[in-house]
C-alpha positions in Angstrom: -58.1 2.2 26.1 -56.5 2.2 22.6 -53.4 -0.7 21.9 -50.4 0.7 21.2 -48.7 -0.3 18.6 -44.9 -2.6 19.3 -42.0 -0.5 18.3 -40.0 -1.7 15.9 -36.1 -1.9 16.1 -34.4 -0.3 14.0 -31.4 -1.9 12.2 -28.5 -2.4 14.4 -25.7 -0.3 12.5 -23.5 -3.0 13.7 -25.0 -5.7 12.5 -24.2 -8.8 10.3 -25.1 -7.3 6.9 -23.4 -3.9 7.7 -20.7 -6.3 8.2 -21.3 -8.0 4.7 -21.7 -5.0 2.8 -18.5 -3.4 3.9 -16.6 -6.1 3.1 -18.1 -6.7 -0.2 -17.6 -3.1 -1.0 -13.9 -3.2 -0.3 -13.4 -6.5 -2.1 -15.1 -5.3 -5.4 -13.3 -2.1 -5.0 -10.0 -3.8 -5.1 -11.1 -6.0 -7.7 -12.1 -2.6 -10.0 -8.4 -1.5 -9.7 -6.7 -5.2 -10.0 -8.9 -5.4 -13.2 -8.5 -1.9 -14.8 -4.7 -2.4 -13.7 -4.0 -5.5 -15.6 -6.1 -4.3 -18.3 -3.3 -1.7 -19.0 -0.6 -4.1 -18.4 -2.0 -6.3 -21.3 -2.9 -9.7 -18.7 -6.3 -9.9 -20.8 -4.8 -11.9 -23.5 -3.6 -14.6 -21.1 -4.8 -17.9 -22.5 -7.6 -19.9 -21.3 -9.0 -17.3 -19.2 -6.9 -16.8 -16.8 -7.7 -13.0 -16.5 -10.3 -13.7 -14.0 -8.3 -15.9 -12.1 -5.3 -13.8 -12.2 -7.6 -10.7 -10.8 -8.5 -12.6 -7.9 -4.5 -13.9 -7.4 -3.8 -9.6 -7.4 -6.3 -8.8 -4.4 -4.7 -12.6 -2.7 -1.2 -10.7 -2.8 -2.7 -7.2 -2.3 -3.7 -8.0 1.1 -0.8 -10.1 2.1 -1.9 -13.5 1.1 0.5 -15.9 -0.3 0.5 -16.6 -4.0 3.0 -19.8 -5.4 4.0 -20.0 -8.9 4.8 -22.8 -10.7 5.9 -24.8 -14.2 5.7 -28.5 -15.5 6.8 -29.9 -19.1 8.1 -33.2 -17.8 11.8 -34.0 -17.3 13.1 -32.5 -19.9 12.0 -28.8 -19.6 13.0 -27.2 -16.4 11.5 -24.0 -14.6 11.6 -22.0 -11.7 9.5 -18.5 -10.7 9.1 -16.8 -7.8 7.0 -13.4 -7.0 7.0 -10.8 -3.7 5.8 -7.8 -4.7 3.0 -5.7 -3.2 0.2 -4.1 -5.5 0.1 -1.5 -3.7 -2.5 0.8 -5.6 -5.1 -2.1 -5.0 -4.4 -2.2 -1.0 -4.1 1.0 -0.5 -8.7 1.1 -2.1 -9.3 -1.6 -0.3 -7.8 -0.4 3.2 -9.2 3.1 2.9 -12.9 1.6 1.8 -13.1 -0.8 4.7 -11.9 1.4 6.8 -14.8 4.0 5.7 -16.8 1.0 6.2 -15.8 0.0 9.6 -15.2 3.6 11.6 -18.9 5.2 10.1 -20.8 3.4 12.5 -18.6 3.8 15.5 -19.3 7.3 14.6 -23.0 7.6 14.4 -24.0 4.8 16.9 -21.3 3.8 18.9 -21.6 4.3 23.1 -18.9 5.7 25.8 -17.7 3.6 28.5 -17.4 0.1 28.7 -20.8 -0.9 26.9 -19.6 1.2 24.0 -15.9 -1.1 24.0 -17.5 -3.9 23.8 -20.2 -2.8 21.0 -17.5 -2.0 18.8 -15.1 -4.8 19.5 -18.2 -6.9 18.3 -18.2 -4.8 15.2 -14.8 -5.9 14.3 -15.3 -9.2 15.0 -18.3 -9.6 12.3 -16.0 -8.1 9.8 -13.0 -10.4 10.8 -15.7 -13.1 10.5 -16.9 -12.3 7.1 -13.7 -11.5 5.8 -11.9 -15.0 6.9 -14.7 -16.4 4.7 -14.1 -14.1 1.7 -10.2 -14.7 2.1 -11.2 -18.7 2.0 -13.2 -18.3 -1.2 -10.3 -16.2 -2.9 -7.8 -18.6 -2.0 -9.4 -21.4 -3.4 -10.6 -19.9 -6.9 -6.9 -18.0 -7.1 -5.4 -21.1 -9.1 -4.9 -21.8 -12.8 -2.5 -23.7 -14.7 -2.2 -22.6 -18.7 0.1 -23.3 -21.3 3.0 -20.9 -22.7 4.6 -20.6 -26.2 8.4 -21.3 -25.9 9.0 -18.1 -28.0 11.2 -18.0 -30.8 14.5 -19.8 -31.9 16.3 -23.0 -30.3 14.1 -23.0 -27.6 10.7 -23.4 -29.7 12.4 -26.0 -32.2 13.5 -27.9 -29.0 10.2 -27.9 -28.0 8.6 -28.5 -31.1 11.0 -31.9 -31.4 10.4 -33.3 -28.3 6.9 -32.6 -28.3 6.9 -30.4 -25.3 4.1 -27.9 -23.9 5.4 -25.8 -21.2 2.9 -25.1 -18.7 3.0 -22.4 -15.8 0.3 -21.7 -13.0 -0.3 -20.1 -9.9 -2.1 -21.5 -6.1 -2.3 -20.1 -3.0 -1.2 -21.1 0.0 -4.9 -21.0 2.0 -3.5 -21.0 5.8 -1.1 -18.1 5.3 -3.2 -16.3 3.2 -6.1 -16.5 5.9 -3.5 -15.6 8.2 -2.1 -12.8 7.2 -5.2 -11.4 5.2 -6.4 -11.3 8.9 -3.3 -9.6 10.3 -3.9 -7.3 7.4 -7.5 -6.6 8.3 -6.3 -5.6 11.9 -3.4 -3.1 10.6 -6.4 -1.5 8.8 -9.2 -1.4 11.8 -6.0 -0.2 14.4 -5.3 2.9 12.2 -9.0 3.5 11.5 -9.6 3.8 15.4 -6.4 5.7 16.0 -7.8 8.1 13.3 -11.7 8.1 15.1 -12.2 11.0 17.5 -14.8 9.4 19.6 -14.7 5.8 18.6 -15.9 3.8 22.0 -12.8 2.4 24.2 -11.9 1.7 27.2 -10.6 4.6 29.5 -6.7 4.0 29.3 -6.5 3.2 25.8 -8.7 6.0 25.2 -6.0 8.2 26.9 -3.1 6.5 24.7 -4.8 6.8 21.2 -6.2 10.6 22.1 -2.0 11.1 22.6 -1.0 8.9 19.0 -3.8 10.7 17.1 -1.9 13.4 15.9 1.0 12.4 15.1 -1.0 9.4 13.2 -3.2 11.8 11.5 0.2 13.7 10.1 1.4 10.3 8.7 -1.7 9.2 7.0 -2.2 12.4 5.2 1.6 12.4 4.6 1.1 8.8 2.5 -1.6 9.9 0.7 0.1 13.6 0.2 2.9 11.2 -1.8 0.0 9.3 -3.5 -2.0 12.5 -4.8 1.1 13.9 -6.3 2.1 11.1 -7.9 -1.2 10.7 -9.4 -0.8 14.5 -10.7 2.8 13.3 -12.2 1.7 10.0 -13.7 -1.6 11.9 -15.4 1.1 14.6 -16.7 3.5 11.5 -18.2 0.3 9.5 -19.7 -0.5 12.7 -21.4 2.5 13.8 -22.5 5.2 11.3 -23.1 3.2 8.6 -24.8 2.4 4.8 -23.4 -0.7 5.9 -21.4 -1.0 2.1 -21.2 2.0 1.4 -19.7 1.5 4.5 -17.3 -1.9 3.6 -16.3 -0.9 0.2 -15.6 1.9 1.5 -13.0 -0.3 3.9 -11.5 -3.3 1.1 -11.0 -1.3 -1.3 -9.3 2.1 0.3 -8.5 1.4 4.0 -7.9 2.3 3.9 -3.9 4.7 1.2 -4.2 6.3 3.9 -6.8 5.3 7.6 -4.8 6.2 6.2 -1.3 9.7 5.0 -2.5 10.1 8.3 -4.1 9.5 9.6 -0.3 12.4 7.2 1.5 15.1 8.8 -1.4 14.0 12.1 -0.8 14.4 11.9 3.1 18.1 10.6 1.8 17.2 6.8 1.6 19.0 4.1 0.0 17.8 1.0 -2.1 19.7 -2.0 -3.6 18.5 -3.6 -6.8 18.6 -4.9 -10.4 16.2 -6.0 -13.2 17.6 -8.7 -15.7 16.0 -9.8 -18.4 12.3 -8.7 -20.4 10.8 -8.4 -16.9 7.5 -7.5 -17.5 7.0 -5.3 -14.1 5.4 -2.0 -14.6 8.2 0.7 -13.8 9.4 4.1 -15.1 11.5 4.1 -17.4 14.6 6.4 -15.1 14.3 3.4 -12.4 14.4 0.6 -15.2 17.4 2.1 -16.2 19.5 2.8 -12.7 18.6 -1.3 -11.9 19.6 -2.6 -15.4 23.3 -2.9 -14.7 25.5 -6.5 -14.4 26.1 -5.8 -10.6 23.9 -5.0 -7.7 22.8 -0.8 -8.4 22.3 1.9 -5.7 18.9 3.6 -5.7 19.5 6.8 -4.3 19.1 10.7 -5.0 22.8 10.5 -6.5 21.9 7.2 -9.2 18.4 9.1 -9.9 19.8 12.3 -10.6 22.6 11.3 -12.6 20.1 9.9 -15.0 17.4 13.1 -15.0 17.8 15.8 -13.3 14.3 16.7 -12.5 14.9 14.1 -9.5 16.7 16.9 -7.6 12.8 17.7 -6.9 12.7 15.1 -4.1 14.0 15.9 -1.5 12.1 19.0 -1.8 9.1 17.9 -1.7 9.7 15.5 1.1 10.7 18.9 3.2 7.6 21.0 2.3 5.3 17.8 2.9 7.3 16.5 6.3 7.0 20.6 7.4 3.0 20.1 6.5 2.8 16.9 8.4 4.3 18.9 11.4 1.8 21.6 11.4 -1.3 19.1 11.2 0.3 17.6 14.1 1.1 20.6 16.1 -2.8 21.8 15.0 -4.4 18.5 16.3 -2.7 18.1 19.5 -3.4 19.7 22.7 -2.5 23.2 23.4 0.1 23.4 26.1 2.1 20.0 24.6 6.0 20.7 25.2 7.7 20.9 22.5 9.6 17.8 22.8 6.5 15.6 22.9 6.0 17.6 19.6 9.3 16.3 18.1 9.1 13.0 19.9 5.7 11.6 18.5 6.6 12.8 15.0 9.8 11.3 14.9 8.2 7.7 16.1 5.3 8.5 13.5 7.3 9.1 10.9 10.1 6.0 11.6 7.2 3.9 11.8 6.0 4.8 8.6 9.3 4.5 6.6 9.8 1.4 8.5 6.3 0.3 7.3 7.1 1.7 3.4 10.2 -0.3 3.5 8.2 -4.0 4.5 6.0 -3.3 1.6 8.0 -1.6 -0.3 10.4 -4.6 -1.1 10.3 -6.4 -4.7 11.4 -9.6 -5.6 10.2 -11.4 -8.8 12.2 -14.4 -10.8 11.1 -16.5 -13.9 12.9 -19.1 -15.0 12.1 -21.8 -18.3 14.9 -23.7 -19.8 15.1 -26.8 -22.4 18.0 -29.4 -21.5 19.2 -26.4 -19.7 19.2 -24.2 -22.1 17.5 -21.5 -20.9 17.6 -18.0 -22.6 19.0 -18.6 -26.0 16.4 -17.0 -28.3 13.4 -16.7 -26.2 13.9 -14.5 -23.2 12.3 -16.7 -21.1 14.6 -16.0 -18.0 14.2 -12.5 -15.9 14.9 -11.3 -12.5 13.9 -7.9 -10.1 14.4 -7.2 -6.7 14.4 -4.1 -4.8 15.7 -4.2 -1.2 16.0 -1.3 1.5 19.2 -0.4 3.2 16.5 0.1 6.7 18.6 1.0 9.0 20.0 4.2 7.4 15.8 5.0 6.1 14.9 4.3 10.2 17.7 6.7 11.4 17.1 9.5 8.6 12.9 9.4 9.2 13.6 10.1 13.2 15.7 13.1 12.5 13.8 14.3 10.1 10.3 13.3 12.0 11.8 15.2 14.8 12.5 18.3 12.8 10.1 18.6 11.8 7.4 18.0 14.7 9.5 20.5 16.5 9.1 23.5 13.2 5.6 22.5 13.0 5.2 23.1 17.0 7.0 26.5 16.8 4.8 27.7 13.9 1.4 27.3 15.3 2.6 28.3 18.7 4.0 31.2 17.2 0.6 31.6 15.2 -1.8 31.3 18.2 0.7 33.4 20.0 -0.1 36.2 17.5 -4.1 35.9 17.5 -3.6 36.2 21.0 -1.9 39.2 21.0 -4.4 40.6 18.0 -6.9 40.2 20.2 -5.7 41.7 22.9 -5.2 44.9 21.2 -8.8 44.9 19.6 -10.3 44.8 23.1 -8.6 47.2 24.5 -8.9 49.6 21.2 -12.7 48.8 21.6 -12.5 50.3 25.0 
């Protein structure tokens, strides 16, 4: 009687260095686009090698991590800075590569019923795991502290007198970024699995994510509808206008931030904000110039379009892409919905959204340096941007609109189906 021979397992598809590599592979994703980002924006000649350093401080922030600024010259040079703005290029690669990486084996290994459910909320938990420890690493070798010329004038003989060195830095804050790097991480994994036809879960949340699949499919490829046009519109301007620098540097880190703001004004959003000073934020140039005022300036269609008229082209796009996000929706849900649950889930979807674009959507950024208090004679070492949503109006505007259009996009393919129905029809009876 021959021996047979042991099987061998085969690699669990949810194992510890699936895990690793899909975390990795987001990581060094977002670090490609932080890098090639600030690259444009000019960040490489930073002095003492901050580049690096700074890299890792842009995928900190991209994933909601905390990242303080700060300044010291001793008691005679003061300084203030603050940063909240959301690179939102870099999240958006490293959301949609680990969520890649997290949903591809629920697809091709995962289990039904309650054996599956817990398979995959094991799953999740490795990557939380590994990427607690990656978030640790990044916010302890986020930090640097370099020195900066004073620039030109009163300031730099000041300085040159007393002997000073101005120096500015950056460190994280390593509980809040774990903590909300990991509430980030479990935004990302919930869409993934509302997006996963067939992802293993228990029987009632099966039953409520089968319902919000739709409508969440409609929003997701609205987003990144917004994000493939502006692509097309910033390659255009980088070809055409001159800067490609400056352009490449907005769309590398800023291109969402940018094309999903464009969205909110086109649905008939509002924004307050202003830019004071040299700021050195990647923007274009029509929105530098609507927030460079001595007051608080409206961000609306009526602000845009008084400065180019091409921004008329808004809020038509918005209604061809919201009417597209309806049909997807209408297409993917079950036949026999009412139309109300049609209009309903959109217009949820779609508040949620806005409400989502106007949390990340919000900018504020202040640098301060002065010498006995003198602080922006000469030098231009003082500067100020923020960019705040009016919400309430944006949450209002998205549910009509949502609801609209869930409610077109229902009648259309009903209509459609309707009309195959009734082609049919008549080619089996002709056929008789």
């Amino acid at each position: 009687m021959s021996a047979r021979t042991p099987a061998v397992p085969a690699a669990s598809p949810h194992g510890w260095a699936r895990a690793l590599l899909t975390v990795l592979s987001a990581l060094v994703a977002m670090a490609v686009v932080a890098s090639l980002g600030l690259w444009a924006a000019g960040a490489t000649g930073l002095p003492g090698g901050a580049f690096p350093r700074v890299v890792m401080a842009v995928v900190v922030i991209a994933v909601g991590g905390s990242v303080e600024l700060s300044g010291d010259a001793g008691g005679l040079v003061g300084s203030d800075a603050a940063l909240t703005v959301l690179p939102l290029s870099v999240t958006l690669t490293g959301a949609l590569v680990l969520a890649r990486g997290f949903v591809r084996p629920l697809r091709h290994g995962g289990h039904g019923g309650t054996a599956g459910a817990r398979e995959s909320a094991g799953w999740a938990g490795r990557i939380a795991v590994l990427w607690s420890a990656a978030l640790l690493g990044l916010a302890f070798a986020a930090r640097r502290t370099f020195a900066v010329p004073l620039g030109e004038g009163l300031l730099n003989d000041l300085g040159d007198f007393f002997g000073i060195e101005p120096r500015v830095g950056f460190t994280t804050d390593v509980p809040s970024t774990v903590l909300f790097g990991l509430l980030w991480l479990a935004g990302v994994l919930v869409v993934a699995l509302l997006l996963t036809d067939g992802a293993a879960l228990p029987g009632r949340l099966r039953t409520l994510v089968a319902s919000a699949r739709p409508a969440a499919c409609a929003m997701v490829a609205l987003l990144l509808a917004c994000v493939v046009l502006g692509l097309v519109v910033g390659l255009v301007a980088a070809g055409t206008r001159g800067h490609p620098a400056e352009t490449f540097a907005v769309l590398l880190l800023g291109l969402p931030n940018l094309a999903w703001l464009a969205l909110t004004i086109g649905l008939g959003a509002a924004w307050d904000g202003r830019v004071e000073g040299p700021f050195g934020l990647p923007m274009p140039r029509v929105l530098d110039e609507v927030l460079r005022t001595p007051d608080i300036s409206t961000l609306d269609l009526g602000t845009l379009t008084e400065r180019d008229g091409r921004m008329w082209w808004l809020p038509a796009a918005a209604v061809v892409l919201l009417l597209a996000s309806g049909l997807l929706a209408a297409v993917l849900s079950p036949a026999g919905t009412p139309l109300w649950a049609h209009a309903a889930r959109l217009a949820g979807a779609l508040v949620c959204t806005v409400l989502m674009i106007c949390l990340v959507g919000r900018v504020y950024a202040h640098y301060g340096l002065s010498v006995l208090g003198i602080g922006d004679l000469g030098g231009g070492l003082t500067g100020q941007v923020f960019l705040r949503p009016r919400t309430w109006t944006a949450l209002w505007r998205a549910a009509l609109w949502g609801a609209a259009a869930g409610l077109v996009g229902a009648l259309l393919v009903r209509w459609s189906r309707a009309g195959r129905r009734a082609g049919a029809g008549r080619g089996g009876r002709d056929g008789r």
